[in-house]
C-alpha angles and dihedrals in degrees: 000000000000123000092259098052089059097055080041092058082036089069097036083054102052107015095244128109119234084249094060098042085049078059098052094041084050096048094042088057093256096126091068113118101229089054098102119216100267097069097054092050093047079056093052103043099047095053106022104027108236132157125220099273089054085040098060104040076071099044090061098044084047102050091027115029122236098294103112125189121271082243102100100019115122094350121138122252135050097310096059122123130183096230140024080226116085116222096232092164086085122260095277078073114034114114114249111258 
């Protein structure tokens, strides 16, 4: 699954898009840089119901920012994504690729 299939299933899954939860984890003091990684998926996973895949692919957006390593970009196979920039404004709005 590439990165921005997970914030994708994210947003089917709770109805929010990644956007909005960045929001909520910034206003609830998540986005701090010395908050470690646990306490944000607790979080997650105790109102929204995410596991620890979903979890993370916010994790990262959270405490990073949508910017994502080449690595993946563009590669073959099931981690590729299209761009090293993540979609957060939900998928209604999101530019055809």
């Amino acid at each position: 699954m590439s990165f921005q299939a997970y914030l994708d299933t994210i947003e089917d899954k709770t109805g929010l898009t990644p956007r909005q939860l960045l929001e909520i984890a910034q206003q609830k003091g998540f986005a701090d840089a010395s908050v470690k990684a646990g306490a944000i998926l607790d979080w997650l996973r105790e109102d929204y119901g995410l596991g620890r895949g979903h979890g993370m692919a916010l994790v990262h957006v959270i405490s990073k920012g949508p910017g994502i390593g080449m690595k993946h970009v563009g590669a073959t196979g099931a981690h590729s994504d299209e761009s090293d920039v993540l979609w957060l404004d939900g998928q209604a709005t999101k530019p055809a690729s």
